[in-house]
ROVO-198621 format. One record per residue (C-alpha): residue in one letter; y, z, x; residue number from 0. Coordinates in steps of 0.02 Angstrom, whole numbers, plus 50000, padded with zeros to 5 digits. Layout:
ROVO-198621
+-----+-------+-------+-------+-----+
! res !     Y !     Z !     X !   n !
+-----+-------+-------+-------+-----+
!   A !     Y !     Z !     X ! NUM !
...
+-----+-------+-------+-------+-----+
END
This chain:
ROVO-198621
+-----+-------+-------+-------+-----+
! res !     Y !     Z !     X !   n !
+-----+-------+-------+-------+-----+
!   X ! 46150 ! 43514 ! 55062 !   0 !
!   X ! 45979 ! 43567 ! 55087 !   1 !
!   X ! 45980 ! 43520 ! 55270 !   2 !
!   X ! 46153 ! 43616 ! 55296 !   3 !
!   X ! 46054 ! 43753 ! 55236 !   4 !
!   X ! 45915 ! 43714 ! 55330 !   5 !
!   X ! 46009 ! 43722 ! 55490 !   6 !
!   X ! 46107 ! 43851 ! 55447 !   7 !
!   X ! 45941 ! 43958 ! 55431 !   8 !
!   X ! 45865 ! 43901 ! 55601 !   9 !
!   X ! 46037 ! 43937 ! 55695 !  10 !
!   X ! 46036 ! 44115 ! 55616 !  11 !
!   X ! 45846 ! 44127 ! 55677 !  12 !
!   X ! 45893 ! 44094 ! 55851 !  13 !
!   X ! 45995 ! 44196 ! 55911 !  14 !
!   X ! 45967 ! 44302 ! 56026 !  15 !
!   X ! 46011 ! 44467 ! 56054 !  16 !
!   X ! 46181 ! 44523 ! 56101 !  17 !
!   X ! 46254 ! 44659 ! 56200 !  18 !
!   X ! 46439 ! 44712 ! 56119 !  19 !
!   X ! 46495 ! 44832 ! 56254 !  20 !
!   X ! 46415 ! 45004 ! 56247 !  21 !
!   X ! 46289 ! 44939 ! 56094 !  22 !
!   X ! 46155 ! 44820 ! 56113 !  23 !
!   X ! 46114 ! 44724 ! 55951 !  24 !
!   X ! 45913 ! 44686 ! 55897 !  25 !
!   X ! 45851 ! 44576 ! 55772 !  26 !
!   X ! 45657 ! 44620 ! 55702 !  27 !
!   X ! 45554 ! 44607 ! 55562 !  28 !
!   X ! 45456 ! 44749 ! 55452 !  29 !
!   X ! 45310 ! 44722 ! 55337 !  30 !
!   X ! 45342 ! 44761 ! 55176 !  31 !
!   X ! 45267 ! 44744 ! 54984 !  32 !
!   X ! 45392 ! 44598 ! 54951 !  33 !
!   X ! 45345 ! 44505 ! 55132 !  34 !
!   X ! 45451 ! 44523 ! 55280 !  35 !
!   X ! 45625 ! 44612 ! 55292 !  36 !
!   X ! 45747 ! 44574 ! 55443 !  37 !
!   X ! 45828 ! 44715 ! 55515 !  38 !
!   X ! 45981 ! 44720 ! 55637 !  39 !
!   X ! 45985 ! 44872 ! 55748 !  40 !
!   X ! 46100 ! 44925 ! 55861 !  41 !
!   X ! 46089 ! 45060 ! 55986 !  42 !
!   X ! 46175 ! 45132 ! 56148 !  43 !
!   X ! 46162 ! 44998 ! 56283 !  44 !
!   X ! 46145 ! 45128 ! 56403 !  45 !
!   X ! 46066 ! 45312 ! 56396 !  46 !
!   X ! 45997 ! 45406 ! 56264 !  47 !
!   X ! 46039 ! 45405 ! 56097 !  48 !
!   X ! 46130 ! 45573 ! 56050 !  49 !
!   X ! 46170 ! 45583 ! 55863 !  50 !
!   X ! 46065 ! 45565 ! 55698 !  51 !
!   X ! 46008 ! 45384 ! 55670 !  52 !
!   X ! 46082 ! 45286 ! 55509 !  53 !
!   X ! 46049 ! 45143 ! 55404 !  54 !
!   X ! 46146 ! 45053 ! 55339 !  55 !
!   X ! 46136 ! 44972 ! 55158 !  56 !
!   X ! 46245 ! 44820 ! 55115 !  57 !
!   X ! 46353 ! 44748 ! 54976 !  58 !
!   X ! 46284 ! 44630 ! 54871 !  59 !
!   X ! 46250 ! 44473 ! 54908 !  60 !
!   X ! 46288 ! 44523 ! 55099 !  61 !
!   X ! 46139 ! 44543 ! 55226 !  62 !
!   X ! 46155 ! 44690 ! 55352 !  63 !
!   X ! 46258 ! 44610 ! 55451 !  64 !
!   X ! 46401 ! 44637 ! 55356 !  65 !
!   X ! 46411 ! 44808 ! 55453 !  66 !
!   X ! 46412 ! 44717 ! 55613 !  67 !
!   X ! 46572 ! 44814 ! 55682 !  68 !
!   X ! 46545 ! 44964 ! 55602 !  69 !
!   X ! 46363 ! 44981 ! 55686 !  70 !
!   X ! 46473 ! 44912 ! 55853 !  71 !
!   X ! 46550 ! 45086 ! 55839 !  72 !
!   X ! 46430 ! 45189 ! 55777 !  73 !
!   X ! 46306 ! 45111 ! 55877 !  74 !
!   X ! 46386 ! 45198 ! 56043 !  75 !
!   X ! 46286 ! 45356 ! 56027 !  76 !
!   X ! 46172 ! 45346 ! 55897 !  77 !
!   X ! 46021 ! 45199 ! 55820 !  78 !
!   X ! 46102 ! 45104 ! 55688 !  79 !
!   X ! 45996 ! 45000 ! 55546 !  80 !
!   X ! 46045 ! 44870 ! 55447 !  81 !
!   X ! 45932 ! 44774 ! 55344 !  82 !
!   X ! 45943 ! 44631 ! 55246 !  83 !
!   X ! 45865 ! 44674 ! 55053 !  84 !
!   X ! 45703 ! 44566 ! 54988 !  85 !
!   X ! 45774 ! 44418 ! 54938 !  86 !
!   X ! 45931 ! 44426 ! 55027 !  87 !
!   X ! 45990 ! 44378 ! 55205 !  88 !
!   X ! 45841 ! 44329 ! 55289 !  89 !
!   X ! 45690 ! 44439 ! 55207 !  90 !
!   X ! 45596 ! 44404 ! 55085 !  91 !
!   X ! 45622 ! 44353 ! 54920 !  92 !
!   X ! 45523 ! 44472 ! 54757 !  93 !
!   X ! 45423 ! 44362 ! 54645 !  94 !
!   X ! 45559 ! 44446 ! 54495 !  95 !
!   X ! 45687 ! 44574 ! 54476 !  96 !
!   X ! 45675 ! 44736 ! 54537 !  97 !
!   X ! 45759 ! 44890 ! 54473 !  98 !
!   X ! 45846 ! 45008 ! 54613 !  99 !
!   X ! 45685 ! 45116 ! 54623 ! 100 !
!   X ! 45642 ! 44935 ! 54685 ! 101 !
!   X ! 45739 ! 44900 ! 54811 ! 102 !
!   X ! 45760 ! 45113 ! 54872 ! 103 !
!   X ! 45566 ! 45097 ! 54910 ! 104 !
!   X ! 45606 ! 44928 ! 55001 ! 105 !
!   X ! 45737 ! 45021 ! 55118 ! 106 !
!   X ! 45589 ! 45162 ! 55129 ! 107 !
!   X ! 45464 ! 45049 ! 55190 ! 108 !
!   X ! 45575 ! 44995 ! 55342 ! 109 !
!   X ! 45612 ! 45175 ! 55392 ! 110 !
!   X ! 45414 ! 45216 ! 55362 ! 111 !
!   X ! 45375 ! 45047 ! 55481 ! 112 !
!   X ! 45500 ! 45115 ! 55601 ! 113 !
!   X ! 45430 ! 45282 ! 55633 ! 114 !
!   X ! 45547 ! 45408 ! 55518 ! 115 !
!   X ! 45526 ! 45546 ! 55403 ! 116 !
!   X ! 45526 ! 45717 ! 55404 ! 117 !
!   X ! 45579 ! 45791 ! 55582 ! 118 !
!   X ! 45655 ! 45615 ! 55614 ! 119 !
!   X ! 45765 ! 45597 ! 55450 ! 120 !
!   X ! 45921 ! 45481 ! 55435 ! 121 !
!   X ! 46083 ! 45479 ! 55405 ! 122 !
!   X ! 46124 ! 45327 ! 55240 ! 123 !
!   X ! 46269 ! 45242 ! 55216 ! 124 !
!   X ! 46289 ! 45127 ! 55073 ! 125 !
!   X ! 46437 ! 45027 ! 55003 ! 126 !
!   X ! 46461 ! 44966 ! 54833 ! 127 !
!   X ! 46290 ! 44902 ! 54783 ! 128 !
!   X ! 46213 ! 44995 ! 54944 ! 129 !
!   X ! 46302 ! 45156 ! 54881 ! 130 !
!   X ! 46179 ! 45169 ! 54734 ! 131 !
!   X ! 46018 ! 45112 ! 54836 ! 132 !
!   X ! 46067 ! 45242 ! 54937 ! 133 !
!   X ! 46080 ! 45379 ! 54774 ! 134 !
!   X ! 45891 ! 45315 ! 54723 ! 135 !
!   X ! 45827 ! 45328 ! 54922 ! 136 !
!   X ! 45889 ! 45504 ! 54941 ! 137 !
!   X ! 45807 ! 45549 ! 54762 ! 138 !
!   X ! 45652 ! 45477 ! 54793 ! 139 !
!   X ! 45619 ! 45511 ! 54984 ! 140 !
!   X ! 45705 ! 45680 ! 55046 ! 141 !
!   X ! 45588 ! 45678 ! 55191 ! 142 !
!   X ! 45669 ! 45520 ! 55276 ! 143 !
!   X ! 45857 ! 45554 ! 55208 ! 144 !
!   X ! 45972 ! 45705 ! 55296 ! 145 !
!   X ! 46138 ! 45649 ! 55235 ! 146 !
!   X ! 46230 ! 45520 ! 55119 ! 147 !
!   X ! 46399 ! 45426 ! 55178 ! 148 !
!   X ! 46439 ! 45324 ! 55027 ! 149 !
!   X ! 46599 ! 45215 ! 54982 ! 150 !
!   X ! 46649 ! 45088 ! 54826 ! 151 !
!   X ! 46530 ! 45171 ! 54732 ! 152 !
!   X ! 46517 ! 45055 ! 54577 ! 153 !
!   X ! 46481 ! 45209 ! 54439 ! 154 !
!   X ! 46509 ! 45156 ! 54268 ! 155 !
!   X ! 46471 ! 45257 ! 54092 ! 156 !
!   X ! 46323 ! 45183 ! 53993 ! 157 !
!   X ! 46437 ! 45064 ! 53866 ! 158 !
!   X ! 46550 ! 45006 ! 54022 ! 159 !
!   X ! 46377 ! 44988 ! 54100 ! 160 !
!   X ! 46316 ! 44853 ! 53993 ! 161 !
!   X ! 46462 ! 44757 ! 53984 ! 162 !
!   X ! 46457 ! 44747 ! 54195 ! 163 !
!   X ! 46286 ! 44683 ! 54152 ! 164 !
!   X ! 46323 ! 44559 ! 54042 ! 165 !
!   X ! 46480 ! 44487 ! 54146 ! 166 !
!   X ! 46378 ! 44492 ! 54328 ! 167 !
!   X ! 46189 ! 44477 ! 54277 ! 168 !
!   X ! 46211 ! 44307 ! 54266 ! 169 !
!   X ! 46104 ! 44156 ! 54336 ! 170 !
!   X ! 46184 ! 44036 ! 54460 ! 171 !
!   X ! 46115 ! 43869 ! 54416 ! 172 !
!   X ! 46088 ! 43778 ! 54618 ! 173 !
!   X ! 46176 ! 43614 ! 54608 ! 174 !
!   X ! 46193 ! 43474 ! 54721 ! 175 !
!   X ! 46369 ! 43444 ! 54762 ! 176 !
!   X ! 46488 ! 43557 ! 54867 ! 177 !
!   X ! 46594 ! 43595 ! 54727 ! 178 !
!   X ! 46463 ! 43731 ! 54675 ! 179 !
!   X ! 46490 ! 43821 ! 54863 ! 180 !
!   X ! 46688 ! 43829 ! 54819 ! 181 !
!   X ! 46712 ! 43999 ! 54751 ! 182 !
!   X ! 46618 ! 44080 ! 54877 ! 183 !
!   X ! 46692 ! 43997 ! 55025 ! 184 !
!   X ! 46873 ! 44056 ! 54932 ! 185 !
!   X ! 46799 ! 44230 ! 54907 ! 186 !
!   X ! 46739 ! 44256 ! 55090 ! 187 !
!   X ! 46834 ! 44126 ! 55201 ! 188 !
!   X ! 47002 ! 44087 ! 55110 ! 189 !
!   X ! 47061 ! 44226 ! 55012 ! 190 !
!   X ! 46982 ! 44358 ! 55144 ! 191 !
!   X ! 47052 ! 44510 ! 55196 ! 192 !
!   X ! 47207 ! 44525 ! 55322 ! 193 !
!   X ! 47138 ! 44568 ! 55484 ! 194 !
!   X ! 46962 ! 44507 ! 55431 ! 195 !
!   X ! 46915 ! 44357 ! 55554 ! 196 !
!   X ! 46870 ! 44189 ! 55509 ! 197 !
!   X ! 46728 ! 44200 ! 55582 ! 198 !
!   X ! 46667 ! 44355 ! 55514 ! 199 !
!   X ! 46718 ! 44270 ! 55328 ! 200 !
!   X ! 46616 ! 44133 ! 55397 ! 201 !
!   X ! 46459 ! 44240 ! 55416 ! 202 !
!   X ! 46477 ! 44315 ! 55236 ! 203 !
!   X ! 46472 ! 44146 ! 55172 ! 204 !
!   X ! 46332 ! 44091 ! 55258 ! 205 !
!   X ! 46251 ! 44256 ! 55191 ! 206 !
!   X ! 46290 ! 44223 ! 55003 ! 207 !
!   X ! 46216 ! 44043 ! 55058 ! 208 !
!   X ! 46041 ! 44086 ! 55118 ! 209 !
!   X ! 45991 ! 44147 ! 54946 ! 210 !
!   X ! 46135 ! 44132 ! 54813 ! 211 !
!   X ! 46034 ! 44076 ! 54666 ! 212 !
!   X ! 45951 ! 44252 ! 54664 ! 213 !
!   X ! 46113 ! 44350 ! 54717 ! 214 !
!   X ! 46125 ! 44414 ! 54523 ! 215 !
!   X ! 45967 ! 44490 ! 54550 ! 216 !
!   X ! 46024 ! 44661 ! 54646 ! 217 !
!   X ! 46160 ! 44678 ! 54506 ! 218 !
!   X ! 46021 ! 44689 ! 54373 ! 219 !
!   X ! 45962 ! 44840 ! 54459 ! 220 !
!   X ! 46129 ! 44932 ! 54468 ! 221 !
!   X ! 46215 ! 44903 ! 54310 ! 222 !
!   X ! 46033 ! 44965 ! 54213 ! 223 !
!   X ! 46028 ! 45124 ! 54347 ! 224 !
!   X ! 46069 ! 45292 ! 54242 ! 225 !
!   X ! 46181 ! 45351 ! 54396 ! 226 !
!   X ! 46248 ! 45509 ! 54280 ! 227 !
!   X ! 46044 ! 45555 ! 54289 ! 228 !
!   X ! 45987 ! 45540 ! 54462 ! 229 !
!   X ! 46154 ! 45607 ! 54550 ! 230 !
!   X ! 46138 ! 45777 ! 54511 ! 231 !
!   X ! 45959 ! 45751 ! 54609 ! 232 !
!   X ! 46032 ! 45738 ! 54766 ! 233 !
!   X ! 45984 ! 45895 ! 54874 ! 234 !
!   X ! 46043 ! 45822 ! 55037 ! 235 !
!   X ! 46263 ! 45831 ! 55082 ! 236 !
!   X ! 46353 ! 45673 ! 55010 ! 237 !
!   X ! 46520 ! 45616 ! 55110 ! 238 !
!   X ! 46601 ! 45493 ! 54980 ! 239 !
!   X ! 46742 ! 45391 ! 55080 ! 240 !
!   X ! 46839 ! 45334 ! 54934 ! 241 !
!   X ! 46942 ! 45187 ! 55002 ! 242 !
!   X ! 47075 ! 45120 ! 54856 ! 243 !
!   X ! 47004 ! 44953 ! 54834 ! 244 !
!   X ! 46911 ! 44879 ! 54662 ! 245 !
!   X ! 46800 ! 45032 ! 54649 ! 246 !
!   X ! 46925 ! 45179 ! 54686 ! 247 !
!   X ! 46937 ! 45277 ! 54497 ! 248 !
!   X ! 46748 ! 45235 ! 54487 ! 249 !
!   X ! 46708 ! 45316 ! 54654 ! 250 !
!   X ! 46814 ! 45470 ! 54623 ! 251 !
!   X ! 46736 ! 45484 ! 54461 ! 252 !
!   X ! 46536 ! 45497 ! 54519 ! 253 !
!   X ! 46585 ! 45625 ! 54658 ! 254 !
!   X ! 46585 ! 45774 ! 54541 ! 255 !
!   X ! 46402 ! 45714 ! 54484 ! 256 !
!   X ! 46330 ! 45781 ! 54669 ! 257 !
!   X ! 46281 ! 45964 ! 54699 ! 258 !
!   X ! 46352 ! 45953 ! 54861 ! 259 !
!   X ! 46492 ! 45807 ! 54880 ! 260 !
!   X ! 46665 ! 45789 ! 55011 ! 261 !
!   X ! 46766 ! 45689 ! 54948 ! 262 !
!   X ! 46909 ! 45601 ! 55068 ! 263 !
!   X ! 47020 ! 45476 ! 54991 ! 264 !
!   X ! 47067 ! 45333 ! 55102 ! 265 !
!   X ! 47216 ! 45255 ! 55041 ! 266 !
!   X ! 47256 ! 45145 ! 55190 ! 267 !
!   X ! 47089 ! 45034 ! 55169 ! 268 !
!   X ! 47074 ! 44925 ! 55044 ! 269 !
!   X ! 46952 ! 44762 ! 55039 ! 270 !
!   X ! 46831 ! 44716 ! 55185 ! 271 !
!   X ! 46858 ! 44891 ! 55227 ! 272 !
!   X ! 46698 ! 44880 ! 55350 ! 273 !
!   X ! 46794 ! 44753 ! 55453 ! 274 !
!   X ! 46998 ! 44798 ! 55478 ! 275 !
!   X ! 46915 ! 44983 ! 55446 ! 276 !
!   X ! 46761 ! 45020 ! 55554 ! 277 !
!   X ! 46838 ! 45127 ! 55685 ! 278 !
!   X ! 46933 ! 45247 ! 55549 ! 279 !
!   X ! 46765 ! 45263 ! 55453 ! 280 !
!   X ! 46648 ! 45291 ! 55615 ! 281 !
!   X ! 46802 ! 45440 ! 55661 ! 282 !
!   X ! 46772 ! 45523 ! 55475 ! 283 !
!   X ! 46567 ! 45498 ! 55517 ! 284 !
!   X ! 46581 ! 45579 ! 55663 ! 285 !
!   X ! 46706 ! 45726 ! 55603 ! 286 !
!   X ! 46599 ! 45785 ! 55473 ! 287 !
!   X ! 46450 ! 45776 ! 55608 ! 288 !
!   X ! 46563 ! 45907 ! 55675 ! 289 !
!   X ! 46613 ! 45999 ! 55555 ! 290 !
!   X ! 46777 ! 45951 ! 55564 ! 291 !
!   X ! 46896 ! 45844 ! 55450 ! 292 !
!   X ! 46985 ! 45690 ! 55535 ! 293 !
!   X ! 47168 ! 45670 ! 55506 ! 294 !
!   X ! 47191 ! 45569 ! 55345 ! 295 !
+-----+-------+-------+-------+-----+
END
């Protein structure tokens, strides 16, 4: 197992990078107070970029890439950032666990090492646990954050709260036989999402793979974050895509918590929403770039 793992790692390492059409993807590394994070980044392959920048902030236990297509769409006239969190993917790991201040200041640093803030703000988009990282990141720095696109937003009231903790703060134990490996290879690979490829449920498993003993570590950090507190602290527009999967009464129920929240209700998208969806969520980005409202 260990040299699976091993090689797995290496392969991931490299690759180079890829064009997808009009994008061009780029894999680098930032400096931060946990060690190095990876970021993917993908970017117009040709000509200037022409809308605000975003960054993208993933799903526990998924690295960045798990917004691959997504940024393949978005990525057509705009910068798109994905990175992996510290201990996650390929950065990093913390020496413990962090709370979401934790890992919003983590998402900061790579936007500081990048060059943005203030003039050059971003545009966030989170999803599930991202949704919340993003919340904390737009609380703590309004000089890097413009705007908030947020989806599955796992909200829960303080007694629901703990018993989320209790049922997913919970440590893996790493074994040595397969066996161990067979509920996330069901979760991403077998039981995946219509329309989702195999090899995209591939990747996701490799993801969970790279650091799984620790993946309980981001959910510490959002089922002890007082969401009901730091919500109404958002100055900057929030544009909550509520797609109908595990999370939709929870997102619908944290939208009225924002000073200044849209809410669209996708019922069409479900699970792996980010795959069979990206082109229907980079239209409703760009609609309420203009102003406008995309047919539902």
């Amino acid at each position: 197992m260990r040299d699976l793992l091993i090689l797995l790692s290496i392969t991931l390492l490299a690759l180079p990078c890829a064009h997808a059409g009009d994008v061009t993807f780029r894999r680098d590394y930032v400096d931060g107070n946990h060690g190095q994070i990876h970021v993917l980044t993908a970017s117009p392959a040709e000509g200037a970029a022409t809308q605000t920048p975003m960054i993208c902030l993933s799903p526990n236990p998924m690295a960045g890439r798990y917004y691959r297509l997504f940024m393949n769409e978005l990525g057509k006239d705009r910068v798109v950032i994905a990175p992996d969190y510290p201990g996650l993917g390929q950065s990093d790991a913390p020496s413990r666990m962090m709370d979401l201040a934790g890992y919003a200041d983590s998402m900061a640093e790579v936007l500081d090492a990048l060059g943005y803030g203030d003039a050059d703000k971003v545009d966030v988009c989170g999803y599930h646990t991202g949704a919340m990282v993003a919340v904390e990141l737009a609380v703590r720095r309004p000089d890097l954050v413009r705007k908030l696109v947020i989806a599955g937003i796992p909200y829960y009231e303080a007694d629901e709260r703990k018993q989320m903790y209790e049922e997913n703060v919970v440590a893996k134990e790493l074994k040595d036989d397969f066996d161990s490996l067979r509920g996330s290879w069901e979760f991403t690979v077998t039981t995946r999402q219509e329309g989702v490829s195999i090899e995209r449920g591939y990747d996701n498993f490799v993801d969970i793979l790279l650091q799984r003993y620790i993946t309980h570590w981001p959910y510490h950090a959002v089922f002890t974050y007082p969401a009901e507190e730091q919500a109404p602290k958002v100055t900057q527009p929030v544009l909550i895509l509520n797609t109908h999967g595990s999370l939709e009464k929870e997102t619908r129920a944290m939208a009225p918590l924002f000073p200044d929240a849209t809410l669209i209700e996708i019922p069409e998208l479900h699970h792996g929403v980010f795959d069979v969806g990206a082109e229907r969520l980079a239209v409703l980005v760009r609609a309420s770039e203009d102003g406008k409202q995309a047919d539902r």
